[in-house]
N, C-alpha and C positions, 0 to 999 in steps of 0.2 A: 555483437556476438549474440547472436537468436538463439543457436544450436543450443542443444540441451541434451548432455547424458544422459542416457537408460543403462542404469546398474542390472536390467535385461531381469527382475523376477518374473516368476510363474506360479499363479494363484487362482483359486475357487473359491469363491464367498457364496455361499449358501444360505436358501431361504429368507433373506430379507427383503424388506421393503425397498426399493430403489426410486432417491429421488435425483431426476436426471438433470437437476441445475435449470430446469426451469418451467417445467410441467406442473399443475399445482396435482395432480393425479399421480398416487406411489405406487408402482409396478412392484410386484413379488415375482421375482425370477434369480436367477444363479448369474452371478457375475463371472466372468474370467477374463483372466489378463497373462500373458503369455509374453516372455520376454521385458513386462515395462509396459506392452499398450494395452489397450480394452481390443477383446474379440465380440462379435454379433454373437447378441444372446442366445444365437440358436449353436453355436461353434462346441461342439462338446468333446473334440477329437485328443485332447488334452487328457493323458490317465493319469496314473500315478503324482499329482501337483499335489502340494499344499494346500489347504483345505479350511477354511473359517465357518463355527456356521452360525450366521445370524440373525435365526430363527427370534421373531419378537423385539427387532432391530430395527434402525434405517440406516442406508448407507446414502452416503449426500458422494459428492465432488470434492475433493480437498479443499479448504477454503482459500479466498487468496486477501491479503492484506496489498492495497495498492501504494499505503500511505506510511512504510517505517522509516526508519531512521538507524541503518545499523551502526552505525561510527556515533551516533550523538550519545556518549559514552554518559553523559549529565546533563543536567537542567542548565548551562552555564556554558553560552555558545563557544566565548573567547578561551576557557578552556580544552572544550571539543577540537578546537582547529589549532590547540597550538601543543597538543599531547604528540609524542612519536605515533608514526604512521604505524609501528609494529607491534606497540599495546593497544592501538586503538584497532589495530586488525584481529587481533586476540580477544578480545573483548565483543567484536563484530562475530566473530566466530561462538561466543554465550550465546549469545542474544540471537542470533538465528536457530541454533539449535534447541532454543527454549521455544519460538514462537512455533517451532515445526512440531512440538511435543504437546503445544496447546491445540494442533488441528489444522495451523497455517501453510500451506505442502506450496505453497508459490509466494513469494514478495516482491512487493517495486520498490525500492529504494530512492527515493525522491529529496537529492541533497547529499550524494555519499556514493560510497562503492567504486570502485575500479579493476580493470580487466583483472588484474593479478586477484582478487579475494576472487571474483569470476570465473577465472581457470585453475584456484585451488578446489571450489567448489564441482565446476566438471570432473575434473579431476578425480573425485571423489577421494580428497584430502581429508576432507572431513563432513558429516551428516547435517543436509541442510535443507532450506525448502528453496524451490527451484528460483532462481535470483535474477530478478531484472533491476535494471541500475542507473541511474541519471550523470552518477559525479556529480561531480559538486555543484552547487546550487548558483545560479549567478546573480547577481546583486550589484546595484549601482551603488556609490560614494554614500552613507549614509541611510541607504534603506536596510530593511530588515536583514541581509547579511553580514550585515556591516557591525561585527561585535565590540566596536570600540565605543566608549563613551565620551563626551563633548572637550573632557579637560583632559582625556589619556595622550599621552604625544608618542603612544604605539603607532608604526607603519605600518599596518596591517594590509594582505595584499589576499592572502588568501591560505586555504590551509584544504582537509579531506573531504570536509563537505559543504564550505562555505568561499567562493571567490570575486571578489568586487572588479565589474570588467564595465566601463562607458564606454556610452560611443558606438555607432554603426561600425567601422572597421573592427575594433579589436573586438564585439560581440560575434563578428561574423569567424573568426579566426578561432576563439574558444569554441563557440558550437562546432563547426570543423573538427577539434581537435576532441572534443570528445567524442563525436561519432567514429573520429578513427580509432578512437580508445576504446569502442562497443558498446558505448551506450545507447541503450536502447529508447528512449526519450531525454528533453532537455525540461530543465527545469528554473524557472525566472521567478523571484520576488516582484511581482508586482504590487504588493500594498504596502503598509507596514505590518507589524507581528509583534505578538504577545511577550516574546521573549529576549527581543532585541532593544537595545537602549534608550533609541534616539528616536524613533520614526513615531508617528501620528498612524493609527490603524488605518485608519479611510481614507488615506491618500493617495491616490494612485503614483508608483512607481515606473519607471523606467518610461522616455517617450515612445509616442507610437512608432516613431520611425525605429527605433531598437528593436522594440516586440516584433516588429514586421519583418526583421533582418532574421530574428532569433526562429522566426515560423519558417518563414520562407527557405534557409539553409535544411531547418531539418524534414522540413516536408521533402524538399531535391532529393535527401536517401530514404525518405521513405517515414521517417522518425517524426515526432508531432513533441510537442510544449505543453509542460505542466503551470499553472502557473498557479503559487503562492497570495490569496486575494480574497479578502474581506467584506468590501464595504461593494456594493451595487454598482457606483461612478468607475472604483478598478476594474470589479471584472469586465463589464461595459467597454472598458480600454483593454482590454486584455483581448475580450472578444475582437474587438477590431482589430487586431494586431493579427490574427489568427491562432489564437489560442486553444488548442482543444479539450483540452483536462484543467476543471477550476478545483482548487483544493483550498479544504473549509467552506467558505463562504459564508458565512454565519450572518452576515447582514444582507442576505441576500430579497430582493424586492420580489413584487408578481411579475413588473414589468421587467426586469434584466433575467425573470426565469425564462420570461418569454423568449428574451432577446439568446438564451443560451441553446433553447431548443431548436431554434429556427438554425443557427450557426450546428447545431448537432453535436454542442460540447457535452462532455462529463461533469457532473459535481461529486467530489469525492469528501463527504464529509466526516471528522473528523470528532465526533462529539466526547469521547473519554478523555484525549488530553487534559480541553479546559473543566471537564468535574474534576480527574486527578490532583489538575494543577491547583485549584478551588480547593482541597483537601489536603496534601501534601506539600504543595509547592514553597511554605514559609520554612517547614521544616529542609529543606531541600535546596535550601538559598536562595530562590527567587526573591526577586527586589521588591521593593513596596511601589516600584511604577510597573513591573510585570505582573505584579498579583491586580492593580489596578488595571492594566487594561485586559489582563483575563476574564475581568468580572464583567468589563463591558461585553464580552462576546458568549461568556457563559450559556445565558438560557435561551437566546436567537437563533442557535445552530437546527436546534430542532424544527424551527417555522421554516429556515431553511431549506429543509428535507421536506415538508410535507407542501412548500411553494414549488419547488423543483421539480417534484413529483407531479403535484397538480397540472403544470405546463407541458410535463410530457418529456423532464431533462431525462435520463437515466444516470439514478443514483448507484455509486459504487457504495465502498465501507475501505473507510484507513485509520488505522489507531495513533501515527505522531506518536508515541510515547517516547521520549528522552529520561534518559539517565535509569534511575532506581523507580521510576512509572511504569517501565515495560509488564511489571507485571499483569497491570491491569489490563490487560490487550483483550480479554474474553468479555470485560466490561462491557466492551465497546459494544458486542452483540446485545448487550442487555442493552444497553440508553438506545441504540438504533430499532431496535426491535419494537421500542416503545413509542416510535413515531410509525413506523412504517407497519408494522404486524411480521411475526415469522417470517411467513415463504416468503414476503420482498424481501427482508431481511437476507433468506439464505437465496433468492435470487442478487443480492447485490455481492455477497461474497463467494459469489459462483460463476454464473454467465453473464452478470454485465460486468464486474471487473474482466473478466476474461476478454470480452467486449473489446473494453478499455486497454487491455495488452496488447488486442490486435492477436490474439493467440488462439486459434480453434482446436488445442489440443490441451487446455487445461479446462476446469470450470465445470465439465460435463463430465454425465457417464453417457458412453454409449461408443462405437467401433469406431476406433485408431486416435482414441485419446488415452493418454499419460494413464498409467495404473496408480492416480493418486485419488485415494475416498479415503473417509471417515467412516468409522464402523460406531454407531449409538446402539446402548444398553437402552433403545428404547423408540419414543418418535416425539421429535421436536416439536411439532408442531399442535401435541394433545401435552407437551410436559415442556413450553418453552425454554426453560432450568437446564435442562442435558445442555444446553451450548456453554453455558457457563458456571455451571455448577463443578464441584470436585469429581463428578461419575464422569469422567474423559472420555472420547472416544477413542476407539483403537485406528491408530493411525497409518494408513499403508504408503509409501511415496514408490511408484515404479513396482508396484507391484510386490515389495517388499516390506513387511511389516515393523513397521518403527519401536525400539526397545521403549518401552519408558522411562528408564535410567541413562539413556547412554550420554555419552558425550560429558564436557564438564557441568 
């Protein structure tokens, strides 16, 4: 499910700076958008519209987060997958309309979501940022999806965002079954995780011949693999598998940066989870073997970004926050900003995720993209602060100016 509703507004943003998601030079022209999409700067045949003016401003591209989690209701996976599908959709329904209030006007969902929250969302059931979705995350018998601990004699098989599938046939039969379900990417644990009971971080998960079942189905529609991966040796195996999207990577080498760029993958890093989690996560019931191996991936995530970069990968930006963390999502602009600088910064949460979605109709301003920007009290890149500071931006989705109040 690609399609994406236009709630159809019609709008003129005046006098600001426009930064078009990837140009490091700010254009001062008049924006319009008509029905939902961007018209050419020169289009002024629009009278009587609504009218912003953002005189002393910059308007950026609505941001996009590649990396949420809207179902992981808490820090406490075996919980998340074993709540009803109809609080955890309510609750999925907060937490999007919070992140879309923060700035975030598009999400990927990586481990969660399904066509129904999808077509309440089209639908326009309720006020959201435009939603792309994996389902649930796939995990072999004791790797990172795997939320049962050694002496539980829980059968655990699967739940909204986490499901344990071995084996070349039945991997190839769930990838299937989610692309007829609309997911727009697949997503595979290949290392272990922070959060999960059992698994060793740096150990590469699922055989090659798996990964290569898991690539190969969703390439045939079109669709490409997330994949869940830590340590240098996974993604290495992940790449070979045909992997296109690495998420975190916090122990990533110069040589497997290499080995990502030549392959033409994504790193999507993640660096506010594990500060959060470093911070909150005791109080929040994380174990004393998930805060331990938090700590081991803690302050690598950044060398990360700045080996990735150096090689030539293109860095996204995903904030992970689960449970009572989601707050901190504008965090994340800070800690990334502070490896990368501003513009990569707002190039990563513009046009290379956008990139990354395979979507040329988000990310950017400019004629017959999405009427979604950000309107700043100011310019980012002389007052780093405005991204996540209290002074919000004004947030338009489709050309339609988003309440600050609304929603729960």
């Amino acid at each position: 499910m690609t399609h994406f509703r236009t709630r159809g507004g019609s709008l003129r943003i005046r006098n600001g700076l426009l930064f078009d998601g990837s140009s490091a030079a700010l254009v001062e022209r008049d924006l319009v958008i008509r029905d939902g999409v961007m018209l050419d700067a020169d289009d002024s045949a629009l009278d009587g519209i609504a009218e912003i003016d953002a005189r002393g401003g910059v308007v950026t591209p609505g941001f996009i987060d590649a990396h949420l989690h809207a179902y992981a209701v808490s820090l406490n996976l075996l919980h998340n997958e074993t709540r009803h599908l109809s609080y955890v959709a309510l609750l999925a329904r907060k937490r999007l309309g919070a992140a879309l209030r923060r700035g975030f006007t598009t999400v990927r969902d990586v481990a969660g979501g399904d066509a129904g929250l999808h077509t309440a969302i089209e639908q326009g059931l309720f006020t959201s940022p435009r939603y792309f979705y994996s389902g649930a995350a796939l995990s072999q018998t004791g790797g990172h999806g795997d939320p049962t601990s050694p002496d539980d004699t829980l059968c655990f098989h699967g739940g909204p965002g986490l499901e344990i599938v071995d084996g070349v046939n039945a991997l190839r039969i769930a990838v299937r079954s989610r692309l007829h379900g609309g997911a727009h990417a697949i997503k595979i644990m290949a290392s272990g995780g922070v959060t999960s009971p059992t698994d060793p971080l740096k150990i590469p998960q699922y055989s090659l011949a798996e990964i290569r079942v898991v690539s190969e189905e969703a390439a045939r529609r079109g669709s490409y693999v997330a994949a869940h991966a830590y340590s240098s040796e996974a993604i290495q195996h992940a790449l070979r598998g045909g992997v296109r999207s690495i998420e975190h990577g916090n122990l990533l080498d110069e040589e497997t940066a290499r080995a990502m760029a030549d392959a033409g993958a994504y790193l999507v890093p993640t660096l506010v989870t594990y500060d959060a989690m470093s911070r909150h996560g005791g109080e929040l019931g994380m174990t004393s073997i998930g805060l331990a191996k938090n700590a081991e991936v803690l302050d690598l995530g950044k060398t990360a970004i700045e080996r990735a970069s150096g090689a030539g990968v293109p860095v996204g930006f995903g904030s992970d926050l689960m449970g009572g963390l989601e707050s901190e999502q504008l965090h994340g602009l800070r800690l990334q900003s502070e490896v990368s600088g501003v513009l990569e910064l707002l190039r990563s949460v513009t046009s290379v995720n956008a990139a990354l979605l395979r979507n040329d109709r988000i990310g950017r301003i400019g004629p017959g993209a999405f009427g979604d920007v950000l309107i700043f009290d100011g310019n980012p890149l002389d007052d780093p602060a405005l991204l996540w500071s209290d002074r919000r931006p004004r947030v338009v989705l489709d050309g339609v100016p988003v309440e600050p109040g609304f929603g729960p």
